[in-house]
C-alpha positions as CSV (number, residue, x, y, z in Angstrom):
1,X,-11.4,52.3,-15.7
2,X,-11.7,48.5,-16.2
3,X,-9.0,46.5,-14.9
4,X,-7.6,43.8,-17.1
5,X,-8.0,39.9,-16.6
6,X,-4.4,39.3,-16.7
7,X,-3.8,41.9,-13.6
8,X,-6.8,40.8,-11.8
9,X,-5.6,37.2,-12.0
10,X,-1.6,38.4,-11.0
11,X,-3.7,40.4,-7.7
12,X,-6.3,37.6,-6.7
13,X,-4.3,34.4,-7.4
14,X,-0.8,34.8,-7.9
15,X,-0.4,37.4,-5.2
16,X,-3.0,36.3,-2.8
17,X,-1.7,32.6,-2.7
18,X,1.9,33.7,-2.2
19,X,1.5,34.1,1.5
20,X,-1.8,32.6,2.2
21,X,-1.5,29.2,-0.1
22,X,2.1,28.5,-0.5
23,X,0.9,24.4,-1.5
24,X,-1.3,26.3,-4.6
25,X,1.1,28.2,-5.1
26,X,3.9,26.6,-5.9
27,X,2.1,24.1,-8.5
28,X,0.6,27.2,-9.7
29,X,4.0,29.0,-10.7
30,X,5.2,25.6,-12.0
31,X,3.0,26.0,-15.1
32,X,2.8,28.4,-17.6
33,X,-0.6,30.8,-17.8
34,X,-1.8,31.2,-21.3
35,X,-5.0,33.0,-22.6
36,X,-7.1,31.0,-24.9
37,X,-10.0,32.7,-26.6
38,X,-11.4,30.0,-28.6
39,X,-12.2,27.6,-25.9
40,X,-15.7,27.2,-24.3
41,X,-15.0,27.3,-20.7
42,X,-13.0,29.5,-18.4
43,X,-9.9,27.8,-16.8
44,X,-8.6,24.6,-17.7
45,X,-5.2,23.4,-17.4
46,X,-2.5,20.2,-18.8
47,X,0.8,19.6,-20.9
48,X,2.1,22.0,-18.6
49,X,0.1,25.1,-18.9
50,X,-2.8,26.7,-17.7
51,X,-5.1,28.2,-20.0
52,X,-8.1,30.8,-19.2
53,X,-10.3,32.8,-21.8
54,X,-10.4,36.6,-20.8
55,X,-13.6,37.1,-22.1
56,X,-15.3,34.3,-19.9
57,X,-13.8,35.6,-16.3
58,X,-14.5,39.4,-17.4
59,X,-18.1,38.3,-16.3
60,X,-17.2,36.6,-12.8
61,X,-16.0,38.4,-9.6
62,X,-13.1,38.2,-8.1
63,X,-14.3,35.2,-5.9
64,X,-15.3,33.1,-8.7
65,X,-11.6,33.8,-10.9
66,X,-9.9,32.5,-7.7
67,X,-12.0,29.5,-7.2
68,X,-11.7,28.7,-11.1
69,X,-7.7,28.7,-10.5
70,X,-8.1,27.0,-7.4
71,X,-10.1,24.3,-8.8
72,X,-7.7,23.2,-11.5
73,X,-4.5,23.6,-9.2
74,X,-5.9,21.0,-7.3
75,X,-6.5,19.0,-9.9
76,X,-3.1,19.1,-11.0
77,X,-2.0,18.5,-7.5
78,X,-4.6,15.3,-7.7
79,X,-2.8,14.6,-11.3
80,X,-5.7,14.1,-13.2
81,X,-4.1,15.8,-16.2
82,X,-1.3,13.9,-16.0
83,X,-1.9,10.0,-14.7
84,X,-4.4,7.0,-15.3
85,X,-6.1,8.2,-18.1
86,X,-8.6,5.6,-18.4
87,X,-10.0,4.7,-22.0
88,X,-13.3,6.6,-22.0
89,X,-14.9,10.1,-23.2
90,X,-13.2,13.2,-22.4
91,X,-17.0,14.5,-21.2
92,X,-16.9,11.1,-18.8
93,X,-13.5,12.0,-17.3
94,X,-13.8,15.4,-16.5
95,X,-17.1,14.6,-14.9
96,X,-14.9,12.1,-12.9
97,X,-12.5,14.3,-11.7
98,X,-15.1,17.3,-11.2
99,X,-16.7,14.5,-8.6
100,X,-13.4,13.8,-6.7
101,X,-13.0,17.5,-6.3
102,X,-16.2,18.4,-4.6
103,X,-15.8,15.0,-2.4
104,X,-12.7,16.7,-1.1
105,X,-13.2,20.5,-1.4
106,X,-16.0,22.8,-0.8
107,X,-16.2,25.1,-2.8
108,X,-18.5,28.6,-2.3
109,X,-19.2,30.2,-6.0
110,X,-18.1,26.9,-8.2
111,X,-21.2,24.2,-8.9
112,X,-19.1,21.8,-10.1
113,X,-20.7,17.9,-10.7
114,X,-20.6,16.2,-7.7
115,X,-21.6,12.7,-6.4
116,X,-25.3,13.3,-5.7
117,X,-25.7,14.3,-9.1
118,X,-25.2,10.7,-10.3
119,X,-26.5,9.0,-7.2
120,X,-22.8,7.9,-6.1
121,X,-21.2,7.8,-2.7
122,X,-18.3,10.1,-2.3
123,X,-15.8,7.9,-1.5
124,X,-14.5,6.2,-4.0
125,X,-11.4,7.5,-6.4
126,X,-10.8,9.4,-10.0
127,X,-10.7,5.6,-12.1
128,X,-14.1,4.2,-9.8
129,X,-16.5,7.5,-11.2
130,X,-15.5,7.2,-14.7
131,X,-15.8,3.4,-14.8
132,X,-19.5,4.0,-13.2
133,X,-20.3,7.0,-15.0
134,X,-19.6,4.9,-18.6
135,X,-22.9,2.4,-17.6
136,X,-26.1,3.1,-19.1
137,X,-27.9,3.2,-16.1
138,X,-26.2,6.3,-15.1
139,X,-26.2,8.4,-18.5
140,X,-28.5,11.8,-17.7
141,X,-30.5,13.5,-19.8
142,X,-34.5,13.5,-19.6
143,X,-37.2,15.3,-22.1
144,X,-39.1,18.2,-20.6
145,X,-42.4,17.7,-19.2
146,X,-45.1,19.3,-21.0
147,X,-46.4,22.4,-18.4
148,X,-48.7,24.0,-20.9
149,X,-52.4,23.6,-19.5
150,X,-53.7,26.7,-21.5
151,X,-57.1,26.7,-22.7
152,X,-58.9,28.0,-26.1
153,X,-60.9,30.8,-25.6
154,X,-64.8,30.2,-26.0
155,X,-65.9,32.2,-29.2
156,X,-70.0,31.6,-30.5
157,X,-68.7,30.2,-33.6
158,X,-67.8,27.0,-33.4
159,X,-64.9,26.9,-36.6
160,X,-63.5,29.8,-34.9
161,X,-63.0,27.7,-31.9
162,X,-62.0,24.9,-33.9
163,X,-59.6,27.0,-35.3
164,X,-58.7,28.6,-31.8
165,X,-58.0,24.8,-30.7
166,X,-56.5,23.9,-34.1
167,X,-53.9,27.0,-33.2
168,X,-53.6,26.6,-29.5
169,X,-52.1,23.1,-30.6
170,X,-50.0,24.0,-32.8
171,X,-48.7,26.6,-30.5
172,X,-48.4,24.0,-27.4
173,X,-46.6,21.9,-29.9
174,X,-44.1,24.7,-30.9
175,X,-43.8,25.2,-27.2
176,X,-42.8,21.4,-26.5
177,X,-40.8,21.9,-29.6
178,X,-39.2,24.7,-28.3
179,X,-38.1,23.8,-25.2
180,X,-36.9,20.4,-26.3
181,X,-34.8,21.8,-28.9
182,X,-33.5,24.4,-25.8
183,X,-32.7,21.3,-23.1
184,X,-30.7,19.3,-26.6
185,X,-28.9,23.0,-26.8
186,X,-27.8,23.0,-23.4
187,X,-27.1,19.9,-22.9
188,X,-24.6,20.1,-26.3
189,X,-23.3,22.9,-24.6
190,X,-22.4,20.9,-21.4
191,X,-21.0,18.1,-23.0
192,X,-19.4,20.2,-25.4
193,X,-17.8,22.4,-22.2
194,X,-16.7,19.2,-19.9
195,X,-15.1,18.0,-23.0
196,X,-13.2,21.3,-23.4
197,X,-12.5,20.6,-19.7
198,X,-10.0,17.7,-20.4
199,X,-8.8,18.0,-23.8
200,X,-5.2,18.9,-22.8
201,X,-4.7,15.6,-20.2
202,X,-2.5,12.8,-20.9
203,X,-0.5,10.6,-19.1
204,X,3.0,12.9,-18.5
205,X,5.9,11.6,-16.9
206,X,7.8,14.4,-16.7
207,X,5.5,16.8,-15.4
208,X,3.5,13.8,-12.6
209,X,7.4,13.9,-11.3
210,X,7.4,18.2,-11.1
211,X,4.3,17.7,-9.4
212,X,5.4,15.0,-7.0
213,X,8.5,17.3,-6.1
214,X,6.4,20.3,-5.2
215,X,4.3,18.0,-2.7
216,X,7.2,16.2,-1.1
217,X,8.8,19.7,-0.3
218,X,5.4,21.4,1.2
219,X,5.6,21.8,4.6
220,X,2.4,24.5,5.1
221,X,-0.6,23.5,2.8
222,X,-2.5,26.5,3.8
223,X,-6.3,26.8,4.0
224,X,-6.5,22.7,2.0
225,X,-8.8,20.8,4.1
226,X,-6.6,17.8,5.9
227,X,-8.6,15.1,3.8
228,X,-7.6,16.6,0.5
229,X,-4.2,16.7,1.7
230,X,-3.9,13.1,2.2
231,X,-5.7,12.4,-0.9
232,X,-2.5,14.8,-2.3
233,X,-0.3,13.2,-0.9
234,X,-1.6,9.5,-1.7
235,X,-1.4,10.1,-5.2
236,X,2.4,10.0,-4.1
237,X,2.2,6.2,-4.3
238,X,3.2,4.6,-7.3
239,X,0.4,3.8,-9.8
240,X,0.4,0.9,-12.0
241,X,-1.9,0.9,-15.2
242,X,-2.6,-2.7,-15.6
243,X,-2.6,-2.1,-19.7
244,X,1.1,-1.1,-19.6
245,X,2.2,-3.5,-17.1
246,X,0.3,-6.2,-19.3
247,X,2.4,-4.9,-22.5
248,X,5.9,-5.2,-20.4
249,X,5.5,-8.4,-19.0
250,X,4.7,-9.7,-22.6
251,X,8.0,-7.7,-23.9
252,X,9.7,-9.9,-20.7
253,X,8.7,-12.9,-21.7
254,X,8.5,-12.8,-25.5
255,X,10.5,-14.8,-28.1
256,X,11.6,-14.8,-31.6
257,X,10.5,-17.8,-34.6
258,X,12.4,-16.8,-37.7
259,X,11.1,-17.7,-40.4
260,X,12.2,-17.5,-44.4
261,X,10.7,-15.3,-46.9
262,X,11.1,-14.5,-51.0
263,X,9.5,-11.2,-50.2
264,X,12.1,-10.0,-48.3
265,X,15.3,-10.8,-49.8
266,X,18.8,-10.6,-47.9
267,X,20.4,-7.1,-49.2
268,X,23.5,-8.1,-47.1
269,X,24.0,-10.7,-50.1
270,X,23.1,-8.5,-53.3
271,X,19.5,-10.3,-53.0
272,X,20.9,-13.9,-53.7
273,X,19.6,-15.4,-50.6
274,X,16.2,-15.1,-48.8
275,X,15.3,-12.9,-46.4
276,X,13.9,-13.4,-42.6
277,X,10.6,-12.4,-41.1
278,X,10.9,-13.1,-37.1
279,X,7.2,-13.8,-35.9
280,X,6.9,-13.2,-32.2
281,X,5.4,-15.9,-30.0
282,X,5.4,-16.0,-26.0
283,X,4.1,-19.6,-24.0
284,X,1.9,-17.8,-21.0
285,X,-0.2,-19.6,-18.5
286,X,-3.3,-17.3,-17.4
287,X,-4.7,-19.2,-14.5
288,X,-8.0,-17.6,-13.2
289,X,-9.4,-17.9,-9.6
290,X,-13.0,-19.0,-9.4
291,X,-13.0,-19.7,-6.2
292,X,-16.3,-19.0,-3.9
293,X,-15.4,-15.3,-3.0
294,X,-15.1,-14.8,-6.8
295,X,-18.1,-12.6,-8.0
296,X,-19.3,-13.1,-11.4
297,X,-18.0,-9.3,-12.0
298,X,-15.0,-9.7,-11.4
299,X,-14.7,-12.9,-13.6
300,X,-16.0,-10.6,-16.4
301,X,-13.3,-8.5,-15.4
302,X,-10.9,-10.9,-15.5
303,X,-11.5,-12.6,-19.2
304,X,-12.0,-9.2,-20.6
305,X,-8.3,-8.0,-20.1
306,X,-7.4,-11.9,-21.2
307,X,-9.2,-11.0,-24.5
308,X,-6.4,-7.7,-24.8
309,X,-4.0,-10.0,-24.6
310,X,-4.4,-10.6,-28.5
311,X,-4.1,-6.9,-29.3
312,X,-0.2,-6.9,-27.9
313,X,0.8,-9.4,-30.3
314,X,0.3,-12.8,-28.3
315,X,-0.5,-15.3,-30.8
316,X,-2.3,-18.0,-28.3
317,X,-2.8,-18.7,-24.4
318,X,-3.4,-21.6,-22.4
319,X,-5.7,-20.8,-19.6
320,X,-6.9,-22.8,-16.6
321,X,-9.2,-21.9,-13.9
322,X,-8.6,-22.6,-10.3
323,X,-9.7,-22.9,-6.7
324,X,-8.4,-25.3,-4.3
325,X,-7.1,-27.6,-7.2
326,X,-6.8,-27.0,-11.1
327,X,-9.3,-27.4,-14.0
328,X,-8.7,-28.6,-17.4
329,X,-5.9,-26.6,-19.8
330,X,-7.6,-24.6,-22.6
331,X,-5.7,-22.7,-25.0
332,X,-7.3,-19.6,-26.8
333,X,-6.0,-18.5,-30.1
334,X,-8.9,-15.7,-30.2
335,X,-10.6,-13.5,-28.1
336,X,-13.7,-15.2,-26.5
337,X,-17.2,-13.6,-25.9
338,X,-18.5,-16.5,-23.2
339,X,-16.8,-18.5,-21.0
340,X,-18.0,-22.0,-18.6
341,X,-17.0,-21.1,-15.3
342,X,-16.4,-24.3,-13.0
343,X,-15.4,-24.1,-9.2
344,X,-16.5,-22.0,-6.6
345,X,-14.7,-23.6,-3.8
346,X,-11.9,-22.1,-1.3
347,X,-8.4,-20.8,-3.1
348,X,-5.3,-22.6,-3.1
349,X,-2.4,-21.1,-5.6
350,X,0.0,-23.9,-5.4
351,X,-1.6,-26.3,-8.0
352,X,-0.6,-23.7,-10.2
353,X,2.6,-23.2,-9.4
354,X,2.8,-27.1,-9.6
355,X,1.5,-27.6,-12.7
356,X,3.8,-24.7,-13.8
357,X,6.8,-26.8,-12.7
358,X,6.5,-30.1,-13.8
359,X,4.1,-29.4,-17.4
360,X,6.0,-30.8,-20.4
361,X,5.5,-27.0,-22.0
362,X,7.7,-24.7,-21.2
363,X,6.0,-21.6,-19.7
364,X,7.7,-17.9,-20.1
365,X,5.6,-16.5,-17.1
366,X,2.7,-17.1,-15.3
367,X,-0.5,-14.7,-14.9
368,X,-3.0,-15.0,-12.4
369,X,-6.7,-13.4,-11.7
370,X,-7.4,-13.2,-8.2
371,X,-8.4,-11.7,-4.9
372,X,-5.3,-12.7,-3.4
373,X,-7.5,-14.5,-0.5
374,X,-5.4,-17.4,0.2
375,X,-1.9,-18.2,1.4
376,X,0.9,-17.7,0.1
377,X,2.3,-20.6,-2.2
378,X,5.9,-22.6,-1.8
379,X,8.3,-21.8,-5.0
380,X,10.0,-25.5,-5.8
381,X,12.6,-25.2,-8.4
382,X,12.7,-22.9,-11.4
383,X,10.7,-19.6,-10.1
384,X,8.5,-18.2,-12.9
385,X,7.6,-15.0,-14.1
386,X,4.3,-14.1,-12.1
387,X,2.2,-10.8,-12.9
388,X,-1.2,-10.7,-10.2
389,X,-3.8,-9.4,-10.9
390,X,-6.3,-8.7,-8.9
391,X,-10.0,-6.8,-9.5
392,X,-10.3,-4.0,-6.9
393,X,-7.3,-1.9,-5.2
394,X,-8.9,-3.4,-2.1
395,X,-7.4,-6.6,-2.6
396,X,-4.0,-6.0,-4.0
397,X,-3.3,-3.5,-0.5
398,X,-4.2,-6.7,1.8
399,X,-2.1,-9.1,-0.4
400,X,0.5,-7.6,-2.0
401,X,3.2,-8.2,0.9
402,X,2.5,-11.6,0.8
403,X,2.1,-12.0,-2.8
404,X,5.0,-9.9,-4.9
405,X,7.5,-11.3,-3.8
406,X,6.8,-13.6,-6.1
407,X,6.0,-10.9,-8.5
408,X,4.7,-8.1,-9.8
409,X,1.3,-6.6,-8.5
410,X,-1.5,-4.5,-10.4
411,X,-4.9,-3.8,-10.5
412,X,-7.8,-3.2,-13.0
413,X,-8.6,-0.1,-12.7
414,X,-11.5,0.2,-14.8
């Protein structure tokens, strides 16, 4: 008699992880299981469920359906589904995360991508692979090789063996034909299955804090290798999307202009007098660190989240590059495609703060593009609002105790 999917998964994962995987567990029972026919792959999992198609895991054994489970607990436990959903393909992110799994877990039945795949080194986090995995250079997918070496068989006539040739090409070509429509098939099937893979994730709150509960309460992880454990437990640590904390430091520092319109006319008055539009405006100094130890990457980096800025609602920017002193003031009322970079010396972040305190303009805040390699500056007067940035996690972890308390710290992701 055939047993059913739904009790082999209660025996083999439910039941075997209650003793042996009490970690797995307990995210495991914190979602709800759900069958899913329709979609292309066999276990996925986000907005707070898990999801498996019977009709996928009836061909697997036993093995395989607990390594399917086990694969997207852990990535629940890693919060994939649920935090830093960086702005890229669906196919690109589960590729990501597929990566930071088999960096950390072995796996015996699952083939899962890994970094060798894409010639990257296993070290690096979820945001790293999918910010590498989006360049050109990296994109797979290559055309068959032609392996048909067949010859045409000798006949005494030579139009038959014209023919012969005339058909043995037209049959290599159906062949090349053939398989190249084949490898576009599988690899549609793929992309269509790793997109499957993440459809559900999004950034979640609520369930990043169930999560975060379960792992601050384990106390026996079971069979989870020690390294994956601290990457668990890492992902712990407070996470800053640099897009959102962009957007709130505007809303911080933002103002209103009111200005009066005929279009909109005062219904507090029966329409007798005019109406108000309130524009909002903000007065931000960006300064940006072109200092020696500056690569041209991470200046790239730099002026491409300063172009954002004009999709939150920030109507212009003054902006002013620095190393050991400051450079001239330019203001940007639009997003700009090349920039003069002048500088290149050592780092010094109190001309900025300077300039901040004695300019005639009156600054809401201050932003600043750096590494963070240089000392701390002296606050003389009015402290500003100050949001670092800096381009790698590297270099907010050796300066942010030096650096926020004069404000907030972030870094770009990707």
């Amino acid at each position: 008699m055939e047993v059913v999917v739904s009790e082999r998964i209660t025996k083999f994962v439910y039941d075997a992880w209650f003793l042996s995987e009490p970690a797995l567990h307990g995210v495991l029972c914190g979602h709800e299981l759900k069958e899913n026919p329709s979609m292309p792959i066999a276990v996925r999992c986000g907005r707070g469920r898990i999801e498996y198609n019977s009709q996928i895991l009836k061909t697997v054994n036993d093995k395989e359906l607990e390594e399917y489970f086990r694969a997207e607990v852990i990535r629940i436990m890693l919060k994939h589904p649920y935090q830093r959903q960086p702005d890229c393909p669906a196919v690109v992110r589960s590729i990501a995360s597929n990566i930071v799994l088999t960096n950390n877990y072995k796996f015996k039945t699952l083939h899962l991508d890994n970094a060798d795949n894409y010639q990257l080194p296993e070290t690096e986090y979820f945001e790293w692979y999918c910010a590498k995995l989006m360049m050109p250079s990296l994109s797979q997918g290559s055309s068959l090789s032609d392996k048909n070496n067949g010859l045409p068989n000798k006949n005494n006539s030579q139009s038959d063996n014209n023919n012969t040739q005339s058909n043995n090409k037209t049959s290599q070509s159906d062949n090349n034909n053939n398989q190249s429509d084949s490898q576009e098939q599988n690899q549609s099937s793929d992309s269509l299955q790793k997109s499957a893979q993440s459809e559900l994730w999004e950034e979640n709150d609520f369930e990043r804090s169930r999560i975060n509960e379960i792992i601050e309460n384990t106390t026996s992880w079971g069979t989870l290798p020690g390294d994956l454990v601290e990457a668990i437990k890492a992902t712990l640590k407070a996470q800053i999307d640099y897009r959102k904390v962009l957007s709130g430091f505007r809303a911080s520092v933002i103002s209103s202009r009111r200005n009066l319109t005929r279009m909109r006319p005062n219904r507090r008055t029966d329409f007798q007098n005019l109406g108000s539009v309130y524009k909002m405006r903000t007065n931000l100094l960006v300064a940006v660190d072109v200092s020696g130890s500056i690569s041209t990457q991470m200046l790239k980096k730099f002026y491409s989240v300063i172009n954002r800025f004009f999709k939150y609602g920030i109507e212009s920017i003054d902006t002013v590059q620095f190393d050991t002193k400051l450079g001239e003031i330019i203001p940007l009322k639009k997003a700009k495609t090349t920039v003069k970079v002048v500088g290149r010396g050592g780092t010094d972040f109190q001309p900025v703060f300077d300039f901040f305190r004695e300019s005639k303009t009156h600054y809401d805040g201050i932003i600043i593009f750096t590494d963070g390699c240089a000392p701390a500056p002296e606050i003389i007067g009015r402290k500003p609002k100050v949001l670092w940035i800096f381009p790698e996690k590297k270099y907010e972890k050796a300066s942010a105790d030096s650096l926020s308390k004069f404000g907030r710290c972030c870094t770009i992701e990707c």
